[in-house]
C-alpha positions in Angstrom: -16.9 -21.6 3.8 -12.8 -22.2 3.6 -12.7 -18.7 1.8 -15.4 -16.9 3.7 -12.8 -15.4 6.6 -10.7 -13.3 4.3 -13.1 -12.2 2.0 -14.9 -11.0 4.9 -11.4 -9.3 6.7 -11.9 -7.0 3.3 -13.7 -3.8 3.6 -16.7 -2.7 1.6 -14.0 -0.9 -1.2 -11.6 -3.8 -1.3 -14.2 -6.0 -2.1 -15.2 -3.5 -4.8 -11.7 -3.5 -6.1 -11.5 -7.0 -6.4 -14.1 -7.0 -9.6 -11.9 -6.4 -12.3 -9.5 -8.9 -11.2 -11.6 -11.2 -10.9 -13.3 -10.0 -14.8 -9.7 -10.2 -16.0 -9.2 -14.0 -15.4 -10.6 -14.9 -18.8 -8.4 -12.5 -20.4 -5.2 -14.1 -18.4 -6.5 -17.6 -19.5 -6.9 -16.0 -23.5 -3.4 -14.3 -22.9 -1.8 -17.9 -22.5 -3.5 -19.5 -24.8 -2.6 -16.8 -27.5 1.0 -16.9 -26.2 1.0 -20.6 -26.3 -0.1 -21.3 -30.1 1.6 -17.7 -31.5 5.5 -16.9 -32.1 5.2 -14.2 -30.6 8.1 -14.3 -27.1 8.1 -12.6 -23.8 11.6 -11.7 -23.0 12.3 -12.3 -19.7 13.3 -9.7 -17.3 15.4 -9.8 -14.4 12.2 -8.6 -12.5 10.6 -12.1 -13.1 13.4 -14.1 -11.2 12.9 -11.2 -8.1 8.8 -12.5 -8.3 9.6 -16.0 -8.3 12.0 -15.4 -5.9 9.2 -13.6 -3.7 6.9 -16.3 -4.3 9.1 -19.0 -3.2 9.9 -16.8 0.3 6.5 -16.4 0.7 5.5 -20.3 0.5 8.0 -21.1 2.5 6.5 -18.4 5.2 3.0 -20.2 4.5 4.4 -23.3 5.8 6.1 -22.4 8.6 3.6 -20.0 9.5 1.6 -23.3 9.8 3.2 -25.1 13.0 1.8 -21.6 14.8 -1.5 -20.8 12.9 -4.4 -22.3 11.6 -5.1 -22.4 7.9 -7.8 -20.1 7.8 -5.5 -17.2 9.6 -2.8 -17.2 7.0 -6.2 -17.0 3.8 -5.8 -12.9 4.1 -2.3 -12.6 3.8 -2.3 -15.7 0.7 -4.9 -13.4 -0.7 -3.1 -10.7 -0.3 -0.3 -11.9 -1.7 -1.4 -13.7 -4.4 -3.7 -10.9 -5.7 -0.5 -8.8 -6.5 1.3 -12.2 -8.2 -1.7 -12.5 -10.4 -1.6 -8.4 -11.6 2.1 -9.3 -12.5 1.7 -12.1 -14.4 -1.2 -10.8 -16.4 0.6 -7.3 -17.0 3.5 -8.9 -18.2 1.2 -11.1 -20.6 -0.3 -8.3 -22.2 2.4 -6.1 -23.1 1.4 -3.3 -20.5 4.0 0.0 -20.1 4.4 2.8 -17.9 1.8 5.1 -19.7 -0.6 2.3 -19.2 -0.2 2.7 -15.4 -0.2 6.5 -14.9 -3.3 6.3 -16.6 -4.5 3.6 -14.2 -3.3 5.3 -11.5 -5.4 8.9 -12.0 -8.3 6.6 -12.3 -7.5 5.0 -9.2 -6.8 7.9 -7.4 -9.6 9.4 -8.7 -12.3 6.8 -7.5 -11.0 6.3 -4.5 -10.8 9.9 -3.3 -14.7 10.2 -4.2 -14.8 7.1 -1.8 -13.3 8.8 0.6 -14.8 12.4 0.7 -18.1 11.1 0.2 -17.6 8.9 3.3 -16.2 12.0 5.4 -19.1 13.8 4.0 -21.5 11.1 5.1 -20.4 10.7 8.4 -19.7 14.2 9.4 -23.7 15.1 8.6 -25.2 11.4 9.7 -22.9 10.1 12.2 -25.2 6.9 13.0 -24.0 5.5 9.2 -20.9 4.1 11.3 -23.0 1.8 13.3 -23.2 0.0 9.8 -19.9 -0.1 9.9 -19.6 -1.4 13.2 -21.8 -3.9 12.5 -20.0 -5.3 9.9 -16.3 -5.0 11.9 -18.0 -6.6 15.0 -20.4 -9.1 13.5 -18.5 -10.6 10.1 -14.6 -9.5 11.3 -15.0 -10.7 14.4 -13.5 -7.4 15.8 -14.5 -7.2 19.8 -13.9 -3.5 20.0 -14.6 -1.3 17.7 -13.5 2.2 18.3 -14.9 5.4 15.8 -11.9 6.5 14.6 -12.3 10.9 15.0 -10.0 13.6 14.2 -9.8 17.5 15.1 -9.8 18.6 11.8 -8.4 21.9 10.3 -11.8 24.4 10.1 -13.9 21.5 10.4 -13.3 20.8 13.9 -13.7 17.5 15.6 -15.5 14.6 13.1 -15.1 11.0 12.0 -12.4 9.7 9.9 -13.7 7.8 6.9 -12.9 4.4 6.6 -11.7 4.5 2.8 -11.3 1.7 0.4 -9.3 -0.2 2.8 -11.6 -0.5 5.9 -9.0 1.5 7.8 -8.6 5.3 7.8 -4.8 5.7 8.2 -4.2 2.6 5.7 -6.5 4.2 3.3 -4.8 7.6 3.5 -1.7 6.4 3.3 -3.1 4.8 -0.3 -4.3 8.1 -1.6 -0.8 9.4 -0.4 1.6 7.1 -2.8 -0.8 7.8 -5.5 -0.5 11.2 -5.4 3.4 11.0 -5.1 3.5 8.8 -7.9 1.5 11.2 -10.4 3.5 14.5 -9.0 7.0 12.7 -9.4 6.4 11.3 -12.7 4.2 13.7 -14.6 6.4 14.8 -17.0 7.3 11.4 -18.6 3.8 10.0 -18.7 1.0 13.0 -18.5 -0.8 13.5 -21.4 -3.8 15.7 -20.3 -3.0 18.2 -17.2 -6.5 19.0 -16.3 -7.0 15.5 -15.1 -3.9 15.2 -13.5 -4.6 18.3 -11.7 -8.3 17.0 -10.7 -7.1 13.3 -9.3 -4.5 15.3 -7.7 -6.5 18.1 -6.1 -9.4 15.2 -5.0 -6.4 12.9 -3.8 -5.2 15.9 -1.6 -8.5 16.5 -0.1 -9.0 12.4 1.1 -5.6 12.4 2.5 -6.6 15.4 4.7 -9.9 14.0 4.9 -8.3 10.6 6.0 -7.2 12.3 9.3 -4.2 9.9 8.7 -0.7 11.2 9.9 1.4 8.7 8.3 0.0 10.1 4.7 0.6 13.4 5.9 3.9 12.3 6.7 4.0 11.2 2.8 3.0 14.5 1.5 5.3 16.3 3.6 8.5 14.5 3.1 7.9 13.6 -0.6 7.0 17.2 -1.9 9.7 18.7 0.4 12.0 16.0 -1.4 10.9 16.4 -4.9 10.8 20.3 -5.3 14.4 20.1 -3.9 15.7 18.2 -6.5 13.4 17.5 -9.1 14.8 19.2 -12.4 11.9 19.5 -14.7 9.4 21.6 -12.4 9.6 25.5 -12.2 10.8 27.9 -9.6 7.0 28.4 -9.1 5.9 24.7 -8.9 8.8 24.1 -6.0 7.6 27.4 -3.7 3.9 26.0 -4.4 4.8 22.4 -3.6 7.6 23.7 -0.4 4.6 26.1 0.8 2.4 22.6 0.6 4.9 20.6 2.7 5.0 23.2 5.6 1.3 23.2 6.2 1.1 19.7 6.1 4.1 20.0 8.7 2.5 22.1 10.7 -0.9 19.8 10.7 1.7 17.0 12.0 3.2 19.4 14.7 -0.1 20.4 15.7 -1.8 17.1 16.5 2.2 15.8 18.3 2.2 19.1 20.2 -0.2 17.3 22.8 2.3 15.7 25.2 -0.1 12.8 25.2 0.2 11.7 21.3 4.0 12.7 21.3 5.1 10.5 24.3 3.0 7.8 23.0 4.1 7.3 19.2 7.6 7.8 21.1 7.6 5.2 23.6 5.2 2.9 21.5 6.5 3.6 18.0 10.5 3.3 19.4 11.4 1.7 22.8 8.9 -0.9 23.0 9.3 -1.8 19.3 13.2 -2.3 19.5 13.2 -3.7 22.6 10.4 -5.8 21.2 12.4 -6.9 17.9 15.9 -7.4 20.0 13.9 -10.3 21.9 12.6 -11.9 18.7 16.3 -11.9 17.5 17.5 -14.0 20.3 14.1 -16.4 21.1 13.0 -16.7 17.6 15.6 -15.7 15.0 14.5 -18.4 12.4 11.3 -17.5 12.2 12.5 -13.3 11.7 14.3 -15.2 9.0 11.5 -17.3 7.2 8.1 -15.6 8.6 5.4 -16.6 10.6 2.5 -16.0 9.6 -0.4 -14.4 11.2 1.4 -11.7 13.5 -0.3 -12.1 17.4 -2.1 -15.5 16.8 -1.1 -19.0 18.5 2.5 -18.2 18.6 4.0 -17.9 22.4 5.7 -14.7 22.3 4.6 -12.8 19.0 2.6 -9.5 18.5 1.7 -6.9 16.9 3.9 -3.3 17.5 3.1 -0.1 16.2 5.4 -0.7 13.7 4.1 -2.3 10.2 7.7 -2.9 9.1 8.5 -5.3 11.9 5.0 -6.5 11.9 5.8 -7.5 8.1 9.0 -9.0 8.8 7.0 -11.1 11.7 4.6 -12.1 9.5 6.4 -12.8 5.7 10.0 -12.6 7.1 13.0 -10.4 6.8 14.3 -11.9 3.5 10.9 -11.7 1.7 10.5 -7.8 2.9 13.8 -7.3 2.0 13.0 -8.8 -1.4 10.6 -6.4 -2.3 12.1 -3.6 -1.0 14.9 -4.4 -3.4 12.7 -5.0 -6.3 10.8 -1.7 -6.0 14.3 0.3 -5.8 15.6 -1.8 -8.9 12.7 -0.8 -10.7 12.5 2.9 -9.8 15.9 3.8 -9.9 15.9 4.0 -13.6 12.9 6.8 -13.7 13.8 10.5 -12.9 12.9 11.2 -9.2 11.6 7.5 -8.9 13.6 7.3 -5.1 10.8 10.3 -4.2 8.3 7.1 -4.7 10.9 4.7 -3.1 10.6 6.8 -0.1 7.0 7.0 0.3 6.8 3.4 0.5 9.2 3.5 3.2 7.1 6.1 5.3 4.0 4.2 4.4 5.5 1.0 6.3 6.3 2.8 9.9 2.9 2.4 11.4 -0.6 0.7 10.0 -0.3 -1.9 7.5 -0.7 -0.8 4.1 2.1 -2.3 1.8 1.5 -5.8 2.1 -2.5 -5.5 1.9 -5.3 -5.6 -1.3 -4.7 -3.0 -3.6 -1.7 -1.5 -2.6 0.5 -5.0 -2.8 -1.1 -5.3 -6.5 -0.6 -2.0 -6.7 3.2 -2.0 -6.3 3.6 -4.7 -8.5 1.6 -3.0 -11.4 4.4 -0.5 -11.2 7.1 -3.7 -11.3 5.7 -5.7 -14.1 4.9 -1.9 -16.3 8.8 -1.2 -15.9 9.6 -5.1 -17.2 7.9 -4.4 -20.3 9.8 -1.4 -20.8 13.0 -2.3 -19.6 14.2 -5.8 -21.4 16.7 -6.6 -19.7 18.0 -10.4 -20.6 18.9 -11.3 -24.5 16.8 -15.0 -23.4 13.2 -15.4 -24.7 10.7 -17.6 -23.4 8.0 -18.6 -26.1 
C-alpha cells in the first residue's frame, strides 16, 4: 500500500506512459552489466555533475519537506522526480543522440494527440463518459470537488475539455505545446521524413486547440511568433504561414481575456496575490524558499498553492533546485540553432498549472539533457 497514493494521483495516460519505463529496467540492468565487464568508457559530461547536483537539491528538499509532510505526500513528487533521473541515466548508458529523440518525440506527439482528440471527440458526443472520470478523481484521488473542465470553443461552441495524458486539460495541452515547438524549431537538423513531421504536427495543433488550454496557446503564440522572426533556415513562406498561425492563436487568447471576468481574475490572481504571496514567504520562511518543502498546501502553517506553477515549484523543490534546471536546459539548448525558442516555452509552460516538474514532461526534459550529453563530450575524463 506505501506506493498505492501516487500511482493513483497519475491519470489513466500517465499510467500508460509509465510501461516502457518500467520494460526498460532490464535493459538499464544489461546496460551496466555490459558497461561493467567491456572497455568500452562513457565520457563524462558536464551535464552529469548538473544531475547529481539536482539529485542532491532534491534529497535534501525530501527531508526537509519531511518536518511538514507525511511520507506518503512527498511519493508523487519522488516519483516524479525520479522517473526523469532514471530516463537520464539509461539514455546516457545506451549511447542515445539527438536524432534518437526527434524521433521519439513525433511518436510522442503523435500518441498523445490521438489521446487527446479522441477524448474531446468522446465527450463532446457522450458527455456522461466524464462521470468515469469523476469517479476516479473523487473516489481513488481523493479530490472533494471535482469540477468538468468546458470551453467555448472556436465553431464548435461550448464542450468539455479533454483531460489528456496528464489527468489535467491545461497541463496536457501545455505537453502537446513544447512538443510541437520542439519538432518546428529543430526540424531541419534532425527531420528525416516531412510527411510525418507534418502529421504529428498538424494532430499536435489540433489537441492543443482541443485542450482548451490558454497557457499552450500562449506557447504557440509566442514560440512561432519568435521562431519565424529569427529563425534562418525557414522560407519567406514558412514565416507568413507560421506569423498568420500566431495571430489567430492571439486572437483566441484575446477572445476568451476580453470577458472582464477572466481578465481581472488571472490579473489579480496570477500577479498581486502571487507577489504579495511570495514577498511573505521571503521574510517568514526564507530557508525553506531556499531548500523546498515539499508538498505545496499540506501541514505547513502558512504555505499554498498560487496560480503560479513557478512559485509553486520553488515551494515545493526550492529555489536552487528550480534554478538548477532551468540552467541545465539553457546549457543544453544554447548550442542548437533556435534552441532558446524551446528555452522559452518551458518558461511559459511554468506560469500557471503544473506541467514541468510532473510524469512525462520532467522525463521528458531530461531526455532532451542526457541526448545533447552524448553528442556533446564535453570533459577529456572517462569513467569505465
Amino acid at each position: 500500500m506505501f506506493f498505492v497514493r501516487p500511482l493513483r494521483l497519475l491519470g489513466y495516460g500517465q499510467l500508460l506512459l509509465i510501461t516502457p519505463i518500467v520494460l526498460a529496467l532490464p535493459i538499464l540492468l544489461k546496460q551496466l552489466v555490459v558497461r561493467g565487464f567491456s572497455d568500452k568508457s562513457v565520457v563524462l559530461s558536464r551535464y552529469d555533475l548538473y544531475v547529481l547536483l539536482l539529485l542532491s537539491l532534491f534529497l535534501l528538499a525530501i527531508i526537509n519537506s519531511l518536518f511538514y509532510n507525511s511520507t506518503s505526500e512527498n511519493l508523487q513528487n519522488v516519483f516524479y522526480i525520479f522517473s526523469g533521473l532514471f530516463i537520464y541515466l539509461l539514455v546516457r548508458l545506451l549511447d542515445w543522440n539527438m536524432n534518437n529523440t526527434y524521433v521519439f518525440s513525433l511518436i510522442l506527439l503523435f500518441c498523445t494527440s490521438i489521446y487527446t482528440i479522441s477524448e474531446f471527440y468522446l465527450y463532446y458526443n457522450y458527455p456522461f463518459l466524464t462521470s468515469y472520470v469523476g469517479h476516479y478523481k473523487q473516489e481513488l484521488q481523493g479530490v472533494l470537488i471535482f469540477n468538468i473542465p468546458e470551453n467555448d470553443y472556436f465553431i464548435f461552441g461550448y464542450g468539455i475539455k479533454p483531460f489528456g495524458v496528464m489527468m489535467e486539460a491545461s497541463s496536457s495541452g501545455a505537453l502537446s505545446a513544447l512538443l510541437v515547438i520542439f519538432i518546428i524549431v529543430f526540424q531541419k537538423q534532425y527531420s528525416k521524413n516531412r510527411f510525418y513531421l507534418y502529421i504529428s504536427v498538424l494532430l499536435g495543433l489540433f489537441a492543443v486547440f482541443f485542450s482548451g488550454s490558454k497557457t499552450a496557446y500562449l506557447i504557440l503564440g509566442v514560440c512561432f511568433t519568435l521562431w519565424a522572426l529569427f529563425s534562418n533556415n525557414a522560407s519567406l513562406k514558412t514565416k507568413l504561414y507560421t506569423l498568420t498561425l500566431s495571430l489567430s492563436i492571439f486572437l483566441l487568447i484575446i477572445d476568451f481575456l476580453a470577458e472582464g471576468v477572466h481578465l481581472d481574475k488571472y490579473f489579480d490572481r496570477m500577479l498581486f496575490d502571487t507577489a504579495q504571496f511570495f514577498y511573505s514567504m521571503i521574510g517568514s520562511n526564507f530557508f525553506d524558499l531556499l531548500v523546498g518543502s515539499g508538498e505545496v498546501g499540506q501541514n505547513r502553517i502558512g504555505m499554498h498553492n498560487t496560480e503560479v506553477d513557478l512559485i509553486n515549484s520553488i515551494i515545493r523543490y526550492g529555489v536552487f533546485f528550480v534554478a538548477t534546471f532551468l540552467l541545465l536546459m539553457y546549457k543544453s539548448l544554447k548550442y542548437e540553432a533556435q534552441g532558446m525558442v524551446f528555452f522559452v516555452a518551458i518558461i511559459i509552460s511554468m506560469l500557471h498549472y503544473s506541467v514541468i516538474f510532473k510524469f512525462p514532461v520532467f522525463s521528458y526534459l531530461l531526455l532532451i539533457v542526457s541526448s545533447q550529453a552524448n553528442m556533446n563530450k564535453t570533459f577529456n575524463k572517462l569513467i569505465k
